[in-house]
C-alpha positions in Angstrom: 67.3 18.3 54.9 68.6 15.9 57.4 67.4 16.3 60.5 67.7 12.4 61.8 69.1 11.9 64.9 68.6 15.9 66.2 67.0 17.0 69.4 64.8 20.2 68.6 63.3 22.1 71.3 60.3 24.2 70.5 59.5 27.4 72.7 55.9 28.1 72.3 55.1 25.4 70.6 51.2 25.4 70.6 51.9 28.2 68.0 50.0 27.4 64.7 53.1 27.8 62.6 55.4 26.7 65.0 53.5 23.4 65.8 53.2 22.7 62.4 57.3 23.1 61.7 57.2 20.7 64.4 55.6 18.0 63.0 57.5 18.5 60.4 60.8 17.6 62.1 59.1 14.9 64.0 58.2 13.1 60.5 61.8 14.0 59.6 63.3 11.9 62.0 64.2 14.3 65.2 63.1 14.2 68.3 61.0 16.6 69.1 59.5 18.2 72.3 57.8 21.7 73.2 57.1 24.4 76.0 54.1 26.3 76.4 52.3 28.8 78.8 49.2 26.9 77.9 47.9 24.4 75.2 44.6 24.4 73.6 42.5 22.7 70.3 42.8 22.1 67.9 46.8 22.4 68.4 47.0 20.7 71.0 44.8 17.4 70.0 47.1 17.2 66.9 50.4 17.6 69.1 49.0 15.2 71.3 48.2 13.1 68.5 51.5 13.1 66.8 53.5 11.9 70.0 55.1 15.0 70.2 56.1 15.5 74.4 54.8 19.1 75.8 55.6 20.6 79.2 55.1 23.8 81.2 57.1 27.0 80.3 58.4 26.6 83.4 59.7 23.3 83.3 62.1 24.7 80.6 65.4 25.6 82.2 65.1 21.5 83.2 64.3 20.5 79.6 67.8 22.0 78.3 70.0 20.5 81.3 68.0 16.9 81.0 67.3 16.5 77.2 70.1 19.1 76.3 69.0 19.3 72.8 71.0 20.2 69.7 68.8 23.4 68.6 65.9 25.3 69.7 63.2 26.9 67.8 61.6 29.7 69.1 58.0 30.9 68.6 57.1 34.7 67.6 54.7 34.4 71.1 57.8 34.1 73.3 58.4 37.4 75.3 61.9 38.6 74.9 61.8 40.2 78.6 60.9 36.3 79.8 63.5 34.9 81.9 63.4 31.7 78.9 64.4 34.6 76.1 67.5 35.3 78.7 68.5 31.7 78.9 68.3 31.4 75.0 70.1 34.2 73.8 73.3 33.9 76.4 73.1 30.1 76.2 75.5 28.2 73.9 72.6 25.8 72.1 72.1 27.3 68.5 68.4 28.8 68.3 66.5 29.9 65.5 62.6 31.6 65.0 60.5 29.2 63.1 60.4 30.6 59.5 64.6 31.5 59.9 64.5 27.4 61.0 62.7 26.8 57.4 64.9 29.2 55.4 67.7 27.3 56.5 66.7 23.7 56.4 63.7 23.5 54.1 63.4 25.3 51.3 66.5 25.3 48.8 65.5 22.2 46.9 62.0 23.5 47.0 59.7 25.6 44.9 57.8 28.0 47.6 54.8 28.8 47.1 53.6 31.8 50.0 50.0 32.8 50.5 50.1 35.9 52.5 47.2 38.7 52.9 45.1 40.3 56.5 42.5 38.0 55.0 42.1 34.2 53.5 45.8 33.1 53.8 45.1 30.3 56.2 42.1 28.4 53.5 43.8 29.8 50.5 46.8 27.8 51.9 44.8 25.0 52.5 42.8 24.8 49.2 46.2 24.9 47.5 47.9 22.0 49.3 44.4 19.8 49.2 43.9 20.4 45.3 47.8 19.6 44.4 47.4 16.7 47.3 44.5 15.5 45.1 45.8 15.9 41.5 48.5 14.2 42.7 51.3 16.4 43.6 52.4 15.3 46.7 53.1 19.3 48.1 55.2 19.8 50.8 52.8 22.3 53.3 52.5 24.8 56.5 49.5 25.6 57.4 48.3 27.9 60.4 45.3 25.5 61.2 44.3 22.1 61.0 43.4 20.9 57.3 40.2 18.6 57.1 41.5 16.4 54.3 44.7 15.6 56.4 44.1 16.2 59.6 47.7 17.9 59.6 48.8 21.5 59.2 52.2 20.6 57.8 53.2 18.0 55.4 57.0 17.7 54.1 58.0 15.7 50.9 61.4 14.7 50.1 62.8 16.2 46.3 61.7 19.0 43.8 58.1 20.6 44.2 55.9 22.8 45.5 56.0 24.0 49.3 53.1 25.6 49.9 53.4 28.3 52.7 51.2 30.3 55.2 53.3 33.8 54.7 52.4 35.9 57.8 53.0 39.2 58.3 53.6 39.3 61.7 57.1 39.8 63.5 59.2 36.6 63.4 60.6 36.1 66.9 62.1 38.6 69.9 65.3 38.9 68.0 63.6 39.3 64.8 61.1 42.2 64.4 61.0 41.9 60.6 57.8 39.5 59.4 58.1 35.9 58.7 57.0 35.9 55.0 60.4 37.6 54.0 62.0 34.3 55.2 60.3 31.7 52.8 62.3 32.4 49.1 59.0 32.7 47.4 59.2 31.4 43.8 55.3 32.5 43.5 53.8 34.8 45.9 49.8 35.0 46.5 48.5 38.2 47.7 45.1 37.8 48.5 44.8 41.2 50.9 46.2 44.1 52.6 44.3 45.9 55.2 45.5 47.3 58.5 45.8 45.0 61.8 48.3 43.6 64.4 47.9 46.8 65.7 50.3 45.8 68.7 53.0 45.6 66.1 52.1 47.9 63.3 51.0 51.5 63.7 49.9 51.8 60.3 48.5 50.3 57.1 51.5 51.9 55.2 53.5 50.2 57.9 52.6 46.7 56.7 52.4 47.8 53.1 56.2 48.3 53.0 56.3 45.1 54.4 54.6 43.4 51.4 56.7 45.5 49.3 59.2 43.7 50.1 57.5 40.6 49.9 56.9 41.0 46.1 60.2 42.5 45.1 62.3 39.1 46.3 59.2 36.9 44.7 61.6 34.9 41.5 58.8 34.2 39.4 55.2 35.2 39.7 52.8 37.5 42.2 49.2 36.7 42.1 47.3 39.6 43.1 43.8 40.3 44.1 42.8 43.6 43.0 39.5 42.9 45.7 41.2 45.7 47.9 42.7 49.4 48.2 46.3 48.7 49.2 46.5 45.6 46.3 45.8 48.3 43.9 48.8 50.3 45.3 51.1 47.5 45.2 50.4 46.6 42.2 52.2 49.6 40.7 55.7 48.1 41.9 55.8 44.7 40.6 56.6 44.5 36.6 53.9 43.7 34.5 55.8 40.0 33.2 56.1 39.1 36.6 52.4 40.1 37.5 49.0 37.8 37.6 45.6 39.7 38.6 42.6 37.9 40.0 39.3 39.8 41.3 35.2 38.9 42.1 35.4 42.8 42.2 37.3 44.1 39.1 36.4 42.4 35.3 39.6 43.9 33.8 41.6 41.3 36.3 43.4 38.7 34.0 41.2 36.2 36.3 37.6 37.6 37.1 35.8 34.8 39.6 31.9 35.0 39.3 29.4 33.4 41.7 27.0 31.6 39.4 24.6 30.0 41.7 24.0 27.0 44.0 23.9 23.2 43.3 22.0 21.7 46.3 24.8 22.5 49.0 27.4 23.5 46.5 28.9 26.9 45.9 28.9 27.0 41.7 31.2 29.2 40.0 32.8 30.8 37.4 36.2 31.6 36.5 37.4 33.9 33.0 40.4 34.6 32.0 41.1 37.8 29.7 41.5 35.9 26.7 38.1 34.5 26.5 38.4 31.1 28.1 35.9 30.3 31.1 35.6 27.5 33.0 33.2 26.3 35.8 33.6 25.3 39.1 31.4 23.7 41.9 32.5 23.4 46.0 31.3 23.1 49.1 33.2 26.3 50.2 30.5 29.2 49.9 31.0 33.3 50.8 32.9 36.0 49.0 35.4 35.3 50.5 36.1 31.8 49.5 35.3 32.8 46.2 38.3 35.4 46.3 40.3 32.5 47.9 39.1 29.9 45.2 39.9 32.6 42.7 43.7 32.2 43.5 43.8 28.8 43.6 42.4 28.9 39.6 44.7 31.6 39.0 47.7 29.6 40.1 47.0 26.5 38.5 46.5 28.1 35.2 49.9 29.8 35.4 51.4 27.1 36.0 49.8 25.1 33.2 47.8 23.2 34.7 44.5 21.7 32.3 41.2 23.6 34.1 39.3 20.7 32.3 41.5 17.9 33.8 38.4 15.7 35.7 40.7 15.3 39.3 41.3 19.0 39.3 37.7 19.9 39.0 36.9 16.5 41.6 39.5 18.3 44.1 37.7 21.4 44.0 34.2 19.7 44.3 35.3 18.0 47.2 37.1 20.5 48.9 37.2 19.4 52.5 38.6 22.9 54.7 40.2 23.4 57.1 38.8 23.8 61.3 37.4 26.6 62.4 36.9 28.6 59.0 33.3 27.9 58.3 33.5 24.5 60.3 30.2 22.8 61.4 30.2 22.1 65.0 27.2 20.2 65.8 23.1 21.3 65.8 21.5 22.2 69.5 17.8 21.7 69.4 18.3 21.4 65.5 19.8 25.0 65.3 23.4 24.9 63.2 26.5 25.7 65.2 29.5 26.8 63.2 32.9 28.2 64.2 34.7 30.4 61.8 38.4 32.2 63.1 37.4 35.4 61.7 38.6 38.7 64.0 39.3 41.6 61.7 36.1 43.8 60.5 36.5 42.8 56.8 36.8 38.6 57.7 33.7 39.1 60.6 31.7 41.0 57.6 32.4 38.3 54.8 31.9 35.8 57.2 28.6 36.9 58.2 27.2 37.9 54.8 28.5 34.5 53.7 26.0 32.7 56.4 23.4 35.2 55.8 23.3 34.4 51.8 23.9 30.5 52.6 21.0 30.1 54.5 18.6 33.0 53.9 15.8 30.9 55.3 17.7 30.7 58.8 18.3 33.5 61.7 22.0 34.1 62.2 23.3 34.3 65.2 27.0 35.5 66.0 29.0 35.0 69.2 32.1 37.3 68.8 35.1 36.7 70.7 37.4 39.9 71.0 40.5 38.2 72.0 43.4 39.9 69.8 45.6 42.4 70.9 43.8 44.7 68.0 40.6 43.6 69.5 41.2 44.8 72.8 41.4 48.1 71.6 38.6 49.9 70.0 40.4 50.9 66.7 37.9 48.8 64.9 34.4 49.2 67.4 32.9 51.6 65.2 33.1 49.1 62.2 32.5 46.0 64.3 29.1 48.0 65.6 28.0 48.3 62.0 28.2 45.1 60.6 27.2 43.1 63.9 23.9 45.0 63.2 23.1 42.5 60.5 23.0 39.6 62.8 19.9 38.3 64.0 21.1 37.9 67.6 24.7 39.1 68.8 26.6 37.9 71.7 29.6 39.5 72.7 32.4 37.9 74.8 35.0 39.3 77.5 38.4 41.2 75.7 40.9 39.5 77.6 43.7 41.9 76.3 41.5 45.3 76.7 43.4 45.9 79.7 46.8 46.2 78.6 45.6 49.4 77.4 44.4 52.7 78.4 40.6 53.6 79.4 39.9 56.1 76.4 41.5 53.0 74.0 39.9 49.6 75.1 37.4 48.1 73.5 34.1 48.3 75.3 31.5 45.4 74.7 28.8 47.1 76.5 29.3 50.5 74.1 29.1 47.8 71.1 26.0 46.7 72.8 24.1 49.4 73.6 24.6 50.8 70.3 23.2 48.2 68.4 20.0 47.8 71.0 19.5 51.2 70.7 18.4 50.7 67.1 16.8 47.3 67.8 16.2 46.8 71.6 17.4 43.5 72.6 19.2 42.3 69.8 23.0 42.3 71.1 24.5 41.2 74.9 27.3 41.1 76.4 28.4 37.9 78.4 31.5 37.3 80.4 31.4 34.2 81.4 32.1 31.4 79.0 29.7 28.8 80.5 26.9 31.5 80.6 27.6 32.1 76.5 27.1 28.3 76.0 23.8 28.8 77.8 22.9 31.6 76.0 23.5 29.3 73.0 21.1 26.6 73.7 18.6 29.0 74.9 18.2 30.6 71.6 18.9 27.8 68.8 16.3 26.0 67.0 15.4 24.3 63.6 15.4 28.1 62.3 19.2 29.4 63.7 22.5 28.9 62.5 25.1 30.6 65.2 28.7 31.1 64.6 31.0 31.4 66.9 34.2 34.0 65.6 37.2 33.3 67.2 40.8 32.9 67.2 41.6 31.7 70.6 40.9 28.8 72.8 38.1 31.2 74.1 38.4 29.6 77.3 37.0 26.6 76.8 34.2 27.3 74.8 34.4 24.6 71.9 35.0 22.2 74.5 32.1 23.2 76.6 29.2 23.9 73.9 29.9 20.0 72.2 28.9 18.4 75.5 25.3 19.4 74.4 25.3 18.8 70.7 22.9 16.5 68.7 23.4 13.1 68.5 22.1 13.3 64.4 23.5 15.5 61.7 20.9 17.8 59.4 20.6 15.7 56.2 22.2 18.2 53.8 25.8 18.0 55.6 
């Protein structure tokens, strides 16, 4: 890669992937700057905090005629009807989507490692890239958040090794409706899930399924499967049993079955045996089923790739495992009452999620505040399912659906259905609250020693995080 010297445009920049590419270039020695319709944290604190120059979408026409940069990368979030799409495509400045970017510049001296899956691919990916960080390895990494142990989402070292990769299943850009994954030359492919979602892109489960198909069959080396869900089980008909790895917390006739042994003061402890008899134990600060499944992986890769389960810094990197913001992040205490924020917004994440808190702290209320802000969200596909396990909640706030109206009537999602629902079983358990500021009251009215709320979301949820620290604790609870 040499990238020294080269003006790089990024449309869409506060993009998760996109603004971690950009880093990337930055720290490669181009000059980087970035359009967006709007910026918000934790992106935009680590754009900020990297140097990198942002301006208004609109400001973008001026960019190119002052800056006139060499190439331009364009996020998946850009609408190919927008006027900017128009100047892109019948410009003369070479442009590229963000994972096409890294298939041509990034990855051919590199050995990719993509974590892909509805659920987990964003800590999985982290937990990766922090344990070969720690043992050592100096990774090369994308991330779709912001790592703890960094600070960074993306990370780029020069020669052979591994390149650990977020592998979404979303569509790449405008001009590319096919999914980003199939971009990054896996040498080992994670799949940690496959349920249905993006239901503005897909119109099925068998839809994405193909998808990871796909995924699998240009893999080189290895796939490491959870056999945790349905669709894994299908897929793992097509890939040939040399070039196959199974992992489950689920399924004991996995090659890797992941066991929840217990608690060490506030560590997650944990098993890990491997069909020919060996077991090894594990302790983290990471708790949940699904962490487990993630941690799973992680054991399951390192072991194919030779790596001593014994070694002391491997089992130090996974005691000391540090996340990554907004996936089981502690926020701050109100009136001694926990505050986390976790990104879950798909039925099976918001379920793990929450049975995660409730087995944590079974001495504690839990309180959720559910943001409905994806396109999937807006849409009552999944209100049945959300109804049901928001039940298990001790309290339940839910927030506006800021997409619901792109839709018809009969197919929004409806908070106040969701609500009455769930009250109707247990009067006064769930409400529905518009208004940011008044969820943030809501909030501090109902936390105590006894609560721990977390927030779901995967937005800037309109200022939320911002709003709800200006009334946090000044001391932490002694266990964290």
């Amino acid at each position: 890669m040499n990238l020294k010297g080269k003006k790089i445009l990024f449309a869409r920049i506060c993009g998760t992937g996109v603004s971690s590419l950009a880093i990337t270039c930055k720290n490669a020695g181009a000059e980087v700057i970035g359009v967006d319709l709007e910026y918000y944290p934790p992106v935009s604190t680590k754009l900020e905090e990297e140097g990198i120059p942002c301006y208004k979408m609109e400001q973008f026409q001026e960019l190119l005629d002052k800056a006139k940069p060499d190439l331009i990368v364009v996020g998946n979030a850009l609408n190919g009807k927008s006027d900017e799409a128009k100047i892109i495509t019948e410009g003369s400045i070479p442009y590229y989507s963000m994972p096409s970017f890294m298939e041509e510049f990034l990855l051919d001296d590199k050995s990719p490692v993509v974590i892909s899956g509805t659920h987990g691919k964003t800590t999985t990916t982290t937990v990766f890239s922090e344990v070969l960080a720690g043992i050592g390895r100096n990774p090369s990494y994308m991330i779709g958040g912001i790592p703890e142990f960094s600070g960074s989402n993306s990370a780029f070292s020069e020669g052979r090794g591994y390149y650990v990769i977020e592998g979404d299943e979303y569509d790449t850009a405008f001009f590319d409706k096919g999914p980003k994954f199939l971009h990054y030359k896996p040498e080992t492919t994670i799949v940690t899930s496959i349920e249905f979602d993006h239901a503005d892109i897909y119109d099925s489960v068998e839809s994405i399924f193909k998808n990871f198909k796909k995924l699998v069959e240009i893999t080189k080396k290895r796939v490491i499967l959870s056999l945790d869900f349905k669709y894994n089980l299908k897929l793992r008909e097509s890939i040939p049993a040399e070039k196959l790895f199974t992992y489950s917390v689920s399924d004991q006739s996995a090659d890797l079955f992941a066991k929840f042994e217990g608690r060490h003061g506030k560590l997650m402890y944990f098993s890990a045996e491997f069909k020919n008899g060996e077991k090894y134990y594990f302790e983290t600060p990471l708790f949940g089923m699904q962490n487990l499944m993630n941690l799973g992986a992680l054991v399951s890769f390192l072991k194919c790739e030779g790596f001593d389960l014994k070694d002391a810094k491997i089992l130090e990197s996974i005691k000391n495992l540090k996340g990554i913001k907004r996936r089981q992040e502690y926020l701050g205490t109100i009136n001694g009452g926990l505050v986390y924020s976790d990104f879950a917004h798909h039925p099976t994440a918001v379920r793990l999620t929450l049975e995660s808190f409730i087995d944590f702290f079974p001495e504690k209320k839990i309180n959720v505040v559910f943001d409905p802000a994806t396109n999937s969200n807006g849409q009552n596909i999944f209100e049945k399912e959300y109804t049901e396990i928001l039940k298990k909640a001790d309290k339940v706030v839910i927030g506006f659906p800021p997409k619901a109206f792109k839709f018809p009537p009969e197919n929004r999602f409806e908070p106040e259905r969701v609500v009455a629902t769930i009250n109707a079983e247990t009067p006064e358990k769930a409400v529905y609250i518009k208004d940011v500021g008044d969820i943030v009251s809501w909030v501090r009215e109902h936390s105590g020693k006894n609560t721990v709320t977390v927030v779901m979301s995967n937005s800037g949820f309109d200022g939320f995080f911002g709003k709800i620290a200006e009334f946090f604790d000044l001391q932490k609870p002694d266990f964290l």
